[in-house]
C-alpha positions as a printed Julia matrix, in Angstrom:
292×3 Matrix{Float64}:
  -3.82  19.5   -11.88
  -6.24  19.81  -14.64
  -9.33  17.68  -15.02
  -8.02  14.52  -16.72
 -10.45  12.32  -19.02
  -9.37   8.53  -19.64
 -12.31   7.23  -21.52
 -15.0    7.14  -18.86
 -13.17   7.9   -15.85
 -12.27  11.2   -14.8
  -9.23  12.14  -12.5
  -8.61  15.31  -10.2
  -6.19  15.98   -7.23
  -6.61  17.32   -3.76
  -3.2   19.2    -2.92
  -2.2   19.22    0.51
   1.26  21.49   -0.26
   3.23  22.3    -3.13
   6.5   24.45   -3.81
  10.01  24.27   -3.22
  10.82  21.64   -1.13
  14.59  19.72   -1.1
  17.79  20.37   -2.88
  18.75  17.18   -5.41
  21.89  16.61   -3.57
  19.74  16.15   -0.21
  17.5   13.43   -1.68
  19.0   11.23   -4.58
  21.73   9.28   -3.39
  25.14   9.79   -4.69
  23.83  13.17   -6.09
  26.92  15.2    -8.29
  25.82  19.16   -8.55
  28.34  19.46  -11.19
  28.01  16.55  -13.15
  24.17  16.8   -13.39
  24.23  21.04  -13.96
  23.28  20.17  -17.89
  20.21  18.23  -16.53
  19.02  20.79  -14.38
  19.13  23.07  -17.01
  17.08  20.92  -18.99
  13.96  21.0   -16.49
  10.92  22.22  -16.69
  10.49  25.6   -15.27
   7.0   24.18  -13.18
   9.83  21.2   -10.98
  12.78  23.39  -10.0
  13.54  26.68   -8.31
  16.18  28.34   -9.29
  16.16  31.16   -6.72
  16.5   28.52   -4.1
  18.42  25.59   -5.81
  15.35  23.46   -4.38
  13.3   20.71   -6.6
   9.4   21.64   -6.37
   7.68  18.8    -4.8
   3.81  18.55   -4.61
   1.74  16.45   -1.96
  -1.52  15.46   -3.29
  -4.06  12.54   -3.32
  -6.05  11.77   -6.53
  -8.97  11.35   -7.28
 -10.83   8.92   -9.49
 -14.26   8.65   -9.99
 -14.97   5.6   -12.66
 -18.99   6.23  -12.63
 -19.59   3.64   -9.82
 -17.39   4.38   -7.43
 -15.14   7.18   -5.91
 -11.6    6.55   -4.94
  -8.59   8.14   -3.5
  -4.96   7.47   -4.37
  -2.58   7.91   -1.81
  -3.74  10.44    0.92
  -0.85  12.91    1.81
   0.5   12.89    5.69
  -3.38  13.78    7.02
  -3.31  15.68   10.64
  -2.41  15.0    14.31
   0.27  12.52   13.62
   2.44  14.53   15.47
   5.32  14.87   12.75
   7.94  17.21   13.06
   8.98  20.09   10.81
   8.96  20.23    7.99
   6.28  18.07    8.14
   4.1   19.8     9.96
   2.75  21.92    7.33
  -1.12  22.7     7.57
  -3.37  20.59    6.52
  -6.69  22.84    5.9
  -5.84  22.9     1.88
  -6.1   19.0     1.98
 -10.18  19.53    3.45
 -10.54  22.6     1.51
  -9.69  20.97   -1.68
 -11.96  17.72   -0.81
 -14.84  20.42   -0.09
 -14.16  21.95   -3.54
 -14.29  18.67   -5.07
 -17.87  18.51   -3.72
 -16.81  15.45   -1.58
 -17.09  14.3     2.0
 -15.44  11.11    3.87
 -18.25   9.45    3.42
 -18.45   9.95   -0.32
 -15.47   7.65   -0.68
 -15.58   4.21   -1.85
 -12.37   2.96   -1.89
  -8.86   4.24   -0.8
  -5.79   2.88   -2.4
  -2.14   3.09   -1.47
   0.48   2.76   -3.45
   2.61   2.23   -0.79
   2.64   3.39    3.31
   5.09   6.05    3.36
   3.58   8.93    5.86
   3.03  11.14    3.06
   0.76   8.5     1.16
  -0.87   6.94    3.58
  -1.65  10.07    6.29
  -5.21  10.92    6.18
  -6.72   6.9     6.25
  -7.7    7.54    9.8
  -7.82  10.55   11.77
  -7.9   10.92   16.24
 -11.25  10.38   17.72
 -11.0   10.23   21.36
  -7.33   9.33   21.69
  -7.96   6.57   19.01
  -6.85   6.65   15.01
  -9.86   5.25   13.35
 -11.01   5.34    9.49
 -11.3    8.71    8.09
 -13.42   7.14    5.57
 -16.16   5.65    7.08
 -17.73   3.36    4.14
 -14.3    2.81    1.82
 -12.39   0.15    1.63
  -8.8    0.61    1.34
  -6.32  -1.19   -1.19
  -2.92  -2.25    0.54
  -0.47  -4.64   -1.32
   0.02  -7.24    0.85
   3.92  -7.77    0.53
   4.07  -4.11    1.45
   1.37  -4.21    4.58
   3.07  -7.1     5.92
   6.82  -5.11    5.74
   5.45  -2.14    7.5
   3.63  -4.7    10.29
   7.21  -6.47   11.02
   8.96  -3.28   11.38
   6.82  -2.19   13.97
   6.28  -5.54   16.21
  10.18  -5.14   15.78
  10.33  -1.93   17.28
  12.44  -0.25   14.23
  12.01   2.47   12.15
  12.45   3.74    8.26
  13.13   6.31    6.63
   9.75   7.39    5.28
   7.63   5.88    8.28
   8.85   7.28   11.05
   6.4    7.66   14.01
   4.53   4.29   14.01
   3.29   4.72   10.33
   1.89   1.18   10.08
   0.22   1.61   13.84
  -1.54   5.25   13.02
  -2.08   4.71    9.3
  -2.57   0.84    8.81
  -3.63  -1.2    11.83
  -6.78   0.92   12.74
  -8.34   0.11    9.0
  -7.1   -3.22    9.49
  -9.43  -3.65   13.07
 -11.98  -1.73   11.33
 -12.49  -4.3     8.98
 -12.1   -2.03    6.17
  -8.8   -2.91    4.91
  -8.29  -5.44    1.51
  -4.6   -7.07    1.04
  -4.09  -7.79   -2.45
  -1.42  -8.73   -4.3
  -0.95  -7.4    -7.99
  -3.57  -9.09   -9.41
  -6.33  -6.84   -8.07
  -8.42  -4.93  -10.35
 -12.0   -2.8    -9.68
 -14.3   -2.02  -12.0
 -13.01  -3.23  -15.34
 -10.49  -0.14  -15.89
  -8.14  -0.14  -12.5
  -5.46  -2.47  -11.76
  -2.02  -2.41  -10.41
   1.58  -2.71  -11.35
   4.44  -3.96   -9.54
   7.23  -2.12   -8.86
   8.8   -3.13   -5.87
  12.33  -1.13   -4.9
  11.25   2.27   -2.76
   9.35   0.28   -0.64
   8.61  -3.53   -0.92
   5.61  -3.59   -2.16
   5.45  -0.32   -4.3
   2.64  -0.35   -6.57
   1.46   2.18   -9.63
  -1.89   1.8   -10.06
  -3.05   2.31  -13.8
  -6.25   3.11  -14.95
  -7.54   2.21  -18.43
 -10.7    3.02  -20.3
 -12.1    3.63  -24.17
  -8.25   2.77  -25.18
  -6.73   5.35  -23.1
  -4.18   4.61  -20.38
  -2.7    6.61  -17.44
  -1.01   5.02  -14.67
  -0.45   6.98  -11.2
   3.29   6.42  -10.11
   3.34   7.3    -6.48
   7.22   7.17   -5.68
   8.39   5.61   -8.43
   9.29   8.57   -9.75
   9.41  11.75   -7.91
  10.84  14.1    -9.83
  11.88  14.83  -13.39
  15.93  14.43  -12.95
  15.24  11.15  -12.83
  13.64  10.94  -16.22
  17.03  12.1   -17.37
  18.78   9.77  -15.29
  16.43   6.82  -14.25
  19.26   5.44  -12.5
  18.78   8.14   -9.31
  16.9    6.53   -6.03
  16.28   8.17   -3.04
  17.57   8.36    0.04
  13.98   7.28    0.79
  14.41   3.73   -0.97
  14.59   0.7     0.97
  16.48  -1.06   -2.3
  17.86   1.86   -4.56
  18.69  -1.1    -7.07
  15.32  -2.21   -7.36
  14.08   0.79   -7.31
  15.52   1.61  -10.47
  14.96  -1.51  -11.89
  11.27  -0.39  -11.92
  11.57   2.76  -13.3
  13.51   1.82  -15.59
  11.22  -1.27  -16.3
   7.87   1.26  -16.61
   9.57   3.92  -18.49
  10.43   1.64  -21.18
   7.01   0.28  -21.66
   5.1    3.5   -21.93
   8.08   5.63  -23.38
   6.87   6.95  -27.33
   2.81   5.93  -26.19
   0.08   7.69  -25.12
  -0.04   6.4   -21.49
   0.06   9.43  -19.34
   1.86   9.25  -15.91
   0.65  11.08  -12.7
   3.56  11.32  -10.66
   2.56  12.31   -6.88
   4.8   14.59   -6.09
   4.8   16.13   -9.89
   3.95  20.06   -9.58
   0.49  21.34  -11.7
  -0.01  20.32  -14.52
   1.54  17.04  -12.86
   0.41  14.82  -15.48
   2.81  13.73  -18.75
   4.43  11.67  -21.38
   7.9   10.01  -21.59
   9.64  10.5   -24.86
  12.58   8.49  -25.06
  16.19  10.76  -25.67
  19.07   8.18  -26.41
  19.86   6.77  -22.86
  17.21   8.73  -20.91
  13.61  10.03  -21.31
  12.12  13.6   -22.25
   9.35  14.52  -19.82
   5.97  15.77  -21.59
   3.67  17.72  -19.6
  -0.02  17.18  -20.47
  -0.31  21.34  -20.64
């Protein structure tokens, strides 16, 4: 993704992979490859190949810098968690990208999550000795606290979700929590005059966007409320991956009509370069923009 300006603060990415990644039909539920052949053809050429009949999906963290402090946004599925294929893609372009970005662990001030799947919430700690412990040794990290407290029960429960499989909460979560380094907000939270967060429960309980806003210019950084650009055409489509499809597109729904014919840009996570765009609204569904 390109350098994005809004106002004063300035926004990059760290990619940890990108390219073709799932077929539609494997992801949204209740997927019809016939009935939704128009809308493919109306993609992008950057989100689908057609070689493949895959959807390109992106894993990257963001960063913000706001002029006092330096934050991370989601943080990809990190290293040594131990995940199976085809998670277990490397990891070096995740540090290499930090490095190029002129950054260290230590340069980070805060680390927010917008909501503890293992691909957003994978490099807060990392194995020192046997033990997960911050990766970032002087942040503190942003969890909502309806969606901390869903990923605690499941795990003094014993069970397991889609999206968190392997103890998510226990490698990712706990450890910043014993550290002392962890803040549990609710969606009231706001840093620095220009960041706060919106609601938008429905792919995981407590599913925030957070939304940045400076010098009258607005972007707001989805994480899975969207996660690909079918459902701009059809904001109707969860995921296999939601924990309430319903609410899930309640939200979207909700967000795309508020900053549908504006200039609010959204940074979808999993959004291929130039990730970043505008919703223009197209009778019952929504024309995707990219900030080129």
């Amino acid at each position: 993704m390109k350098r994005l300006q809004i106002g004063d603060v300035a926004i990059t990415s760290l990619i940890e992979r990108d390219g073709p990644w799932r077929r539609p039909e494997d992801f949204f539920l209740n997927y019809d490859s016939a009935a939704k052949a128009a809308d493919v053809a109306k993609l992008a050429p950057e989100v689908f190949d057609r070689a493949s009949g895959k959807m390109v999906i992106t894993y990257q963290t963001f960063v913000v810098r706001t002029g006092r402090h330096t934050i991370l946004v989601d943080t990809c599925t990190g290293e040594d968690k131990g995940y199976p294929a085809p998670m277990d893609f490397p990891k070096q372009p995740w540090l290499d990208a930090m490095a190029a970005e002129g950054l260290t662990p230590a340069d980070i001030d805060y680390v927010f999550c917008t909501h503890l799947h293992i691909d957003h919430s994978g490099w807060n700690t990392k194995l020192v000795n046997g033990q997960w412990v911050p990766t970032f040794p002087n942040a503190k990290y942003i969890f909502h606290k309806g969606e901390y407290a869903a990923w605690e029960a499941l795990e003094r429960e014993g069970k397991e979700r889609a999206g968190g499989a392997g103890g998510v909460w226990r490698m990712n979560c706990e450890p910043i929590v014993k550290a002392g380094q962890a803040l549990l907000v609710d969606e009231s939270f706001t840093l620095d005059d220009c960041i706060s967060l919106i609601l938008t429960p429905g792919h995981s309980p407590g599913h925030v966007c957070v939304k940045i806003s400076s010098k009258g210019q607005t972007a707001i950084i989805a994480g899975d409320m969207m996660h690909h650009q079918l459902q701009c055409l059809d904001p109707t489509m969860s995921t296999i991956f939601c924990w309430d499809p319903h609410a899930a597109a309640e939200s979207r729904k909700r967000v795309f009509e508020e900053v549908a014919e504006t200039d609010t840009l959204l940074l979808p996570i999993h959004f291929p370069t130039p990730t970043a765009g505008r919703l223009k609204r197209a009778g019952g569904s929504y024309d995707w923009i990219f900030a080129r």
